[in-house]
C-alpha positions in Angstrom: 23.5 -6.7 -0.5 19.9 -7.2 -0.7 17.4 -5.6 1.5 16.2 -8.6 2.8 19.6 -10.0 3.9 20.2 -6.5 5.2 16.7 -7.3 7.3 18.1 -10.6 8.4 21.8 -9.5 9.0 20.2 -7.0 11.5 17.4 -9.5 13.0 20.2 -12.5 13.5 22.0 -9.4 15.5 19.2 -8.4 17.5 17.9 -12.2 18.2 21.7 -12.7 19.9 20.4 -10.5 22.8 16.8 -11.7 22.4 16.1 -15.3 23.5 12.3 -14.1 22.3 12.3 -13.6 18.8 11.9 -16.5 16.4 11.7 -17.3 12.5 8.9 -19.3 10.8 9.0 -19.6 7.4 6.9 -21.3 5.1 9.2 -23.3 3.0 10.9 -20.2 1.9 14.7 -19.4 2.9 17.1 -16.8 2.0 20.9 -16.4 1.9 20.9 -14.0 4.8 18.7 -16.4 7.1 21.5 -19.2 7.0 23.5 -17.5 9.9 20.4 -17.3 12.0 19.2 -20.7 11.3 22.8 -22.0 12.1 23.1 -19.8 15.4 19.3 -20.4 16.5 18.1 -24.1 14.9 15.8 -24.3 18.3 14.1 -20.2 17.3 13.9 -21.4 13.6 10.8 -23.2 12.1 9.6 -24.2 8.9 6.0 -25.3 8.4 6.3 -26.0 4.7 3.9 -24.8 2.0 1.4 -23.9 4.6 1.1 -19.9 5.2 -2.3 -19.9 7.2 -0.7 -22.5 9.3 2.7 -20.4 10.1 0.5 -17.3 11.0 -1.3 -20.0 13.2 1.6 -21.4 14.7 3.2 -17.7 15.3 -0.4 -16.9 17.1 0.3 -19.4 19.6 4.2 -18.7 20.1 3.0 -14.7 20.3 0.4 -15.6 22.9 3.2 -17.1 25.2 5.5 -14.4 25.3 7.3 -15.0 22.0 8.2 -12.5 19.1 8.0 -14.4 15.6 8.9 -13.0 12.8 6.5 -15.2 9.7 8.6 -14.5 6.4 7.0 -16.2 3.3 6.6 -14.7 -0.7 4.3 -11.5 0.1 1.5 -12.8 -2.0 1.0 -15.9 0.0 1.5 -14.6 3.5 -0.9 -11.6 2.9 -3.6 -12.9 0.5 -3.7 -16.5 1.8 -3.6 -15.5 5.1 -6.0 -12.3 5.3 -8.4 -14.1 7.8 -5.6 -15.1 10.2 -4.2 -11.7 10.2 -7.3 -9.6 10.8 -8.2 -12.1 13.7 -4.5 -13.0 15.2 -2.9 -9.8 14.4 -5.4 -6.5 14.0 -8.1 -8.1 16.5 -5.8 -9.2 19.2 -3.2 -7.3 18.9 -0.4 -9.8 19.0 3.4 -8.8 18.4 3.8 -10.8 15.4 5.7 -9.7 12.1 5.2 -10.7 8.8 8.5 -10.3 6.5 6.8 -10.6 2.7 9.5 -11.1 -0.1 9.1 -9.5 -3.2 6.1 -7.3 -3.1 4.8 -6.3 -6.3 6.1 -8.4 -9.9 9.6 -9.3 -7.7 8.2 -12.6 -9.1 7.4 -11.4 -12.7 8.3 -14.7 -14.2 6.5 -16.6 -11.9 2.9 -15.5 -12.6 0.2 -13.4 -10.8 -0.1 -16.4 -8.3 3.5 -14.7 -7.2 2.0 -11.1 -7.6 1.5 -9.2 -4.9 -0.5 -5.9 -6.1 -2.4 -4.8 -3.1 -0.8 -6.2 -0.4 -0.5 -2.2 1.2 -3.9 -1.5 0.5 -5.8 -4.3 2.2 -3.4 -4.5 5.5 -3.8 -0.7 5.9 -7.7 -0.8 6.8 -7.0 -3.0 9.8 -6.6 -2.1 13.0 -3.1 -1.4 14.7 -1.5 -2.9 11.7 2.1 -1.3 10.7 2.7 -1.2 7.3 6.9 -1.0 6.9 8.1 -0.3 3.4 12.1 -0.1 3.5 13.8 1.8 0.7 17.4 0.7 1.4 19.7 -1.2 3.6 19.4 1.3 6.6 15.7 0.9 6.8 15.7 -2.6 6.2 17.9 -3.1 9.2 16.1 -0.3 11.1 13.1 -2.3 10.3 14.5 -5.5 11.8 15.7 -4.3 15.3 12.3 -2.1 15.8 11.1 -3.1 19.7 7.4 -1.8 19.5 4.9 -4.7 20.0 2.7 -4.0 17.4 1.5 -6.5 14.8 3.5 -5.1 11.7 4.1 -6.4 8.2 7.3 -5.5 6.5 7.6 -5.5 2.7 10.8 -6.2 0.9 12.3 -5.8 -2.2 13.6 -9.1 -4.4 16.5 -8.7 -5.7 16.9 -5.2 -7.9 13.6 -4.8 -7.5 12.7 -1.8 -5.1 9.1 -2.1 -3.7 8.6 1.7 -2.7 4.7 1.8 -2.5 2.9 2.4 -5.8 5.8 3.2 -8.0 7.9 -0.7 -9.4 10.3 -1.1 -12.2 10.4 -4.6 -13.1 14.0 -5.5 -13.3 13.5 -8.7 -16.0 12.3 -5.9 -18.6 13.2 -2.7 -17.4 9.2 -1.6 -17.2 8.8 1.2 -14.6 4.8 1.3 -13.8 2.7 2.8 -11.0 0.0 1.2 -9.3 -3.5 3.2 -9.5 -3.8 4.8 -6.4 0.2 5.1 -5.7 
């Protein structure tokens, strides 16, 4: 099992005692999100290929008592929405969590639009951000049924590909490499 469906598995769980918590995604689905989707289609949105537009859209859900949980590739949800997240998330404070998938190369064959390099580093300078980094099921799942209100952003591995902070081995080539800094 991957880590994400490990993350969902335990969100789908937690979101059967928690008429709160809700899924936006922007256009981007995984196997382990079917059950919630089917379960929850009224806590379930997708706002297409439009990141800066889900963090928007989980801004306003947040501000009225809602927990979303944004899940998008982890290159688009962090760099393409760096502006929403320092003023929606850090500034005000709201209870929102972004789930980025495969941090890192996950994407190798996709190109360095899919890349997601410093994804740690730029969150980690604002304000009341958590930074979550699972390294296997257990956190993953620990990760997903975590009540604190803080704005968080939770990084998880694609496929083989473990994304432990500054250290990647790039499952398409076996290439281990470590990020400067990591």
């Amino acid at each position: 099992m991957e880590l994400r469906d490990a993350f969902f598995d335990a969100l789908y769980e937690r979101a059967k005692h928690d008429q709160k918590i809700l899924v936006l995604t922007a256009d981007m689905w995984a196997d382990g999100l079917d059950q919630f989707k089917r379960a929850f289609p009224d806590r379930t949105i997708s706002v297409g290929i439009a990141e800066q537009n889900l963090i928007n859209v989980a801004t306003g859900l947040a501000s009225s008592g809602f927990r979303p949980f944004c899940v998008a590739i982890a290159s688009f949800i962090v760099y393409r929405c760096y502006e929403q997240i320092k003023l929606y998330l850090s500034d005000m404070g709201l209870p929102i969590t972004l789930v980025g998938i495969g941090p890192g190369i996950s994407y190798a064959w996709d190109g360095p639009s899919h890349h997601c390099l410093y994804d740690v580093q730029i969150l980690s300078v604002l304000p009341g951000m958590k930074i979550i980094t699972p390294r296997n099921q257990g956190e993953a799942a620990a990760a997903a049924i975590r009540t604190d209100l803080a704005p968080t952003y939770i990084r998880l591995g694609k496929g083989d590909a473990i994304a432990k902070w500054g250290r990647y081995e790039d499952p398409n080539f076996g290439v281990p490499w470590q990020m400067r800094g990591g």
